[in-house]
C-alpha positions in Angstrom: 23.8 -12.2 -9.4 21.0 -10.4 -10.6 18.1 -9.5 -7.8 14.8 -10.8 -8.5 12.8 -9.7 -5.0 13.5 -7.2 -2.3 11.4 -4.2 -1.3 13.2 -2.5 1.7 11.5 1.3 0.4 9.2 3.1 -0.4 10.8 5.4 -3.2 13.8 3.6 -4.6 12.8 3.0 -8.3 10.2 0.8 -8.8 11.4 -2.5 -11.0 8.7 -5.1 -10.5 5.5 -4.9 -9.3 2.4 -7.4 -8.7 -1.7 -6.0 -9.7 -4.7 -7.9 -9.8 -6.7 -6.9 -12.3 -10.8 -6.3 -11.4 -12.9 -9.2 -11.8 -16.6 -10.9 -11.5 -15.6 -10.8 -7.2 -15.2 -7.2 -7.9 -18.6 -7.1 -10.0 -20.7 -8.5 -7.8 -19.3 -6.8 -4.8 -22.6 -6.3 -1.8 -21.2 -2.4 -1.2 -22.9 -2.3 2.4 -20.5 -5.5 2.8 -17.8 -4.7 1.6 -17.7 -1.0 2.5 -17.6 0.5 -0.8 -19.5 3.8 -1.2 -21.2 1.9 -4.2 -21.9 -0.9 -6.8 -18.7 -1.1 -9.1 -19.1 -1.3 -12.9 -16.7 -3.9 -14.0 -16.1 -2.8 -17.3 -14.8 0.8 -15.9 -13.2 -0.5 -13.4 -11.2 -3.0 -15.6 -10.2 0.4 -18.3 -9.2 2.4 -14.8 -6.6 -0.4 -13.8 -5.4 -0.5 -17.5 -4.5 2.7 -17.5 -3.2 2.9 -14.0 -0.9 -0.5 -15.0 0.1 1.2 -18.4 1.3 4.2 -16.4 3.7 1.9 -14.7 5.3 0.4 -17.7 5.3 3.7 -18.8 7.8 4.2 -15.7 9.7 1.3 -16.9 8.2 -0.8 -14.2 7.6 -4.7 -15.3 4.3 -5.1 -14.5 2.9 -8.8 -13.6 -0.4 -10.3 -12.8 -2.2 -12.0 -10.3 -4.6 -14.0 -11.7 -5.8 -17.2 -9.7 -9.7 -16.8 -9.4 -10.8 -15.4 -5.9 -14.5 -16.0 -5.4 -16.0 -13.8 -3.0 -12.7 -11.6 -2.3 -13.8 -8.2 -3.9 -10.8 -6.0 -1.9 -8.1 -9.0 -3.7 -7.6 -6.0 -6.4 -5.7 -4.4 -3.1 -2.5 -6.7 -3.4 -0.4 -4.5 -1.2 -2.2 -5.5 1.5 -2.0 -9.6 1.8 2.5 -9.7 2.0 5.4 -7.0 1.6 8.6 -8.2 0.6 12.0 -8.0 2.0 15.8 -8.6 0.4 15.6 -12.2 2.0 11.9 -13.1 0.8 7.8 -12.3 1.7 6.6 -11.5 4.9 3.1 -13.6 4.7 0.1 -11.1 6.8 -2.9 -12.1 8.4 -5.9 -9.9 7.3 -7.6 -7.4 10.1 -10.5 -7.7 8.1 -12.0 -11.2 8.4 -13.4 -10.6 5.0 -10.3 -10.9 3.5 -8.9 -13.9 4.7 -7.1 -16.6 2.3 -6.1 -13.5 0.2 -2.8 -14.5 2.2 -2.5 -17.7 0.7 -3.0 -17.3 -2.7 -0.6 -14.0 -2.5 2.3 -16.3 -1.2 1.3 -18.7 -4.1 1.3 -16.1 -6.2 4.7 -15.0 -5.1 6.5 -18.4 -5.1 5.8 -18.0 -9.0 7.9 -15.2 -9.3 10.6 -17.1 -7.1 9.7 -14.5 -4.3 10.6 -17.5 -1.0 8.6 -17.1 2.0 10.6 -15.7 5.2 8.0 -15.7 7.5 4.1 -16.1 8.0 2.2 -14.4 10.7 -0.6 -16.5 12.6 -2.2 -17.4 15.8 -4.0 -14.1 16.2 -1.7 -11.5 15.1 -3.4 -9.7 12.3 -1.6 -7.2 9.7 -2.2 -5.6 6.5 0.7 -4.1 4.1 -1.4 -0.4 4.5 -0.4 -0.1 8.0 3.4 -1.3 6.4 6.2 1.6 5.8 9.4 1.7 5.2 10.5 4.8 6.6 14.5 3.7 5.3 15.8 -0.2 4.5 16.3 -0.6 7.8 12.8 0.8 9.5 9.5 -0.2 9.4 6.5 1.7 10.6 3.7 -0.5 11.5 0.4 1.6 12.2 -1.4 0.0 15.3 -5.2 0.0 14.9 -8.3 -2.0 13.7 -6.6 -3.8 11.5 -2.8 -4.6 12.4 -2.8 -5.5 16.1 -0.2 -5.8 18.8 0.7 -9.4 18.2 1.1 -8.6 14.3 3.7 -6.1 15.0 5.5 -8.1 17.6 5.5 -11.2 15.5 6.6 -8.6 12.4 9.5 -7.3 14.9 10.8 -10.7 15.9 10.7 -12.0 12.2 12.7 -8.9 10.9 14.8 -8.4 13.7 17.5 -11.0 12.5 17.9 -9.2 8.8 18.9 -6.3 10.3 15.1 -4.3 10.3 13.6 -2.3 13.2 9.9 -2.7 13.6 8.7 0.5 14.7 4.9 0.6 16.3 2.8 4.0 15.5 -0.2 3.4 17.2 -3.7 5.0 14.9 -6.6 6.9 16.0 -9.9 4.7 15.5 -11.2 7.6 13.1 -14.5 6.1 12.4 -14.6 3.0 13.9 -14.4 -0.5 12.3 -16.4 -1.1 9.4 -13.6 1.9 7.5 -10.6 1.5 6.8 -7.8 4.2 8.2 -4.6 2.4 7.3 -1.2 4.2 8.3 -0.7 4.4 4.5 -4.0 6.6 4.8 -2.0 9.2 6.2 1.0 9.4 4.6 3.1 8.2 1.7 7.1 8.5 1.4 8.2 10.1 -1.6 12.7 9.9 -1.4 15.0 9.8 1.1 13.8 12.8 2.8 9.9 13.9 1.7 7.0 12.6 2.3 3.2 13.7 1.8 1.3 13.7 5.0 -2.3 14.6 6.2 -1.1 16.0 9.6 -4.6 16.2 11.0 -4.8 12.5 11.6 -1.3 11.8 11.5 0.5 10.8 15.2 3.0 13.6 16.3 5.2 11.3 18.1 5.7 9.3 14.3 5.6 12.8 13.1 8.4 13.8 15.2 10.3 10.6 14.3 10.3 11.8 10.8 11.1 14.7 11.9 14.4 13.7 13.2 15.7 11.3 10.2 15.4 14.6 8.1 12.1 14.3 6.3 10.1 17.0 4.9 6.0 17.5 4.2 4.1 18.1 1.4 0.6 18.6 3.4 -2.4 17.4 2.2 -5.6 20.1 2.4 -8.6 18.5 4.7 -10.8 18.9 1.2 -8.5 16.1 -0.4 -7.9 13.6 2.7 -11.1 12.2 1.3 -9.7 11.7 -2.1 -6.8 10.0 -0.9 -4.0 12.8 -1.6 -1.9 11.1 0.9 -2.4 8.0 -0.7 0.7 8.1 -3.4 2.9 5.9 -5.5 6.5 6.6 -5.8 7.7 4.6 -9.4 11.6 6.4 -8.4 12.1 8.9 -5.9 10.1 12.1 -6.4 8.0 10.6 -9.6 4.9 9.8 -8.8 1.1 8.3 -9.7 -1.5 9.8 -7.6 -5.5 9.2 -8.0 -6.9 12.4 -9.7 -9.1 15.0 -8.1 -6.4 16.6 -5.7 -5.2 19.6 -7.5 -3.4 21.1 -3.9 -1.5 18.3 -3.1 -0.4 17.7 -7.0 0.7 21.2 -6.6 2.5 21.0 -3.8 3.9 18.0 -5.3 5.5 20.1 -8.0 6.5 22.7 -5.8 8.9 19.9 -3.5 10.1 18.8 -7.0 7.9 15.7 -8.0 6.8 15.0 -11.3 2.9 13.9 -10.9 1.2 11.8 -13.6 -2.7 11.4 -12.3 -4.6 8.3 -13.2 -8.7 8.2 -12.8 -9.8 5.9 -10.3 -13.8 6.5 -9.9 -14.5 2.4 -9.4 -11.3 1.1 -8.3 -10.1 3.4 -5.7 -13.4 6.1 -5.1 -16.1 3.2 -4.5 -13.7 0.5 -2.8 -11.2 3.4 -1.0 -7.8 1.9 -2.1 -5.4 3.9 -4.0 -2.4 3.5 -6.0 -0.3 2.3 -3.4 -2.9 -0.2 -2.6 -3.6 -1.4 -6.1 0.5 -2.7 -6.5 2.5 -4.9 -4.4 6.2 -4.0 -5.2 8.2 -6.9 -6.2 11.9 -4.9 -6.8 12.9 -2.0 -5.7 16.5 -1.1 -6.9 18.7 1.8 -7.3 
């Protein structure tokens, strides 16, 4: 039988993925708010997704749409962060950021669309977001601890993996600066294949570094002038091809150099203003060798 769901990676090539294309919650987004380092323009932002999701099918990637209004949810463009999906169905978060709340709901709606069942819902007051959510292999699953995946979102993540065979690994964050930004573990880093990923060291925990370390992975570093670009902050569509937000000419580089091919897309309103890139802007579906 043909596999419809199942996301175990991070690199493995990239066969269906969700977006959410910008919308009037995105217009009319308050940037003191929301965070943003200012007032999108929808029209841009709406040609900047286009692109980005034409680059995908581009990559052979089968690119679907969430689409149910969201009044009031400017950040629902970041679908990565509401679910991730596993071989045996969607792990349902709980927002860190109380603005975002019921994106949960109508990203497990939207997933029961594409058939996608529902293995387990966090609640009470564990809080995660997909950002602080890597696969480091099928079987391991970093989950940054900080402002916005807490201790009781990992251990509720850990005890609904732990029977389909995944290890819930906790890498705690620095605060960075403080809770009204957003430093997701996915902020940091970004795996690439098997064994290379693309890391801004400075920030990045040296026990989690030294975890990599010892599973065989490499590092492509990020420069301190392109942390705040969100160089670390890349999509793998198969192993070592990948979309990256333009503007980082030293980690594209460096990219090359480890063997990646890079395709850039521009991201000035959708990722610049609103500080989500390419990883944040897709929730994988399939991933599939």
């Amino acid at each position: 039988m043909t596999r419809i769901y199942g996301s175990q990676s991070m690199s493995d090539p990239l066969r269906t993925v969700l977006v959410r294309r910008p919308d009037a919650a995105f217009a009319v987004a308050d940037p003191k708010r929301w965070g943003y380092t200012g007032k999108p323009n929808l029209a841009e932002a709406q040609r900047e997704h286009d692109a980005l999701a034409d680059l995908l099918r581009q990559s052979g990637v089968d690119v679907r749409y969430q689409e149910d209004p969201q009044p009031g949810r400017a950040d629902s463009i970041f679908v990565h962060d509401p679910a991730i999906v596993t071989d045996r169905g969607a792990l349902i978060l709980r927002m860190g950021k109380p603005l975002r709340r019921g994106e949960e709901d109508a990203m497990a709606e939207a997933l029961g669309r594409l058939a996608v069942p529902v293995l387990a819902t966090l609640h009470g007051e564990g809080t995660a977001e997909g950002g602080d959510l890597l696969w480091v292999n099928h079987d391991h699953l970093a989950v940054g601890q900080g402002l916005r995946t807490n201790r009781e979102g990992w251990i509720q993540i850990r005890e609904a993996l732990r029977p389909v065979g995944v290890e819930a690994e906790p890498v705690p964050l620095p605060d960075f600066r403080g809770p009204e930004a957003c430093l997701h573990l996915m902020s940091l880093i970004s795996v690439l294949d098997d064994d290379l990923a693309v890391v801004y060291s400075r920030l990045l925990p040296t026990p989690f570094r030294k975890f990599l370390r010892e599973r065989g992975f490499d590092f492509v570093e990020v420069p301190d002038a392109e942390f705040e670009t969100m160089a670390p902050n890349v999509l793998a569509v198969a192993p070592r091809d990948c979309i990256m937000l333009e503007g980082n000419p030293v980690t594209q580089g460096r990219l090359e150099e480890a063997g990646c091919r890079v395709r850039t897309y521009r991201g000035n309103e959708i990722s610049l203003k609103a500080e989500g890139g390419a990883t944040c802007l897709t929730r994988p579906i399939l991933r599939a060798r």
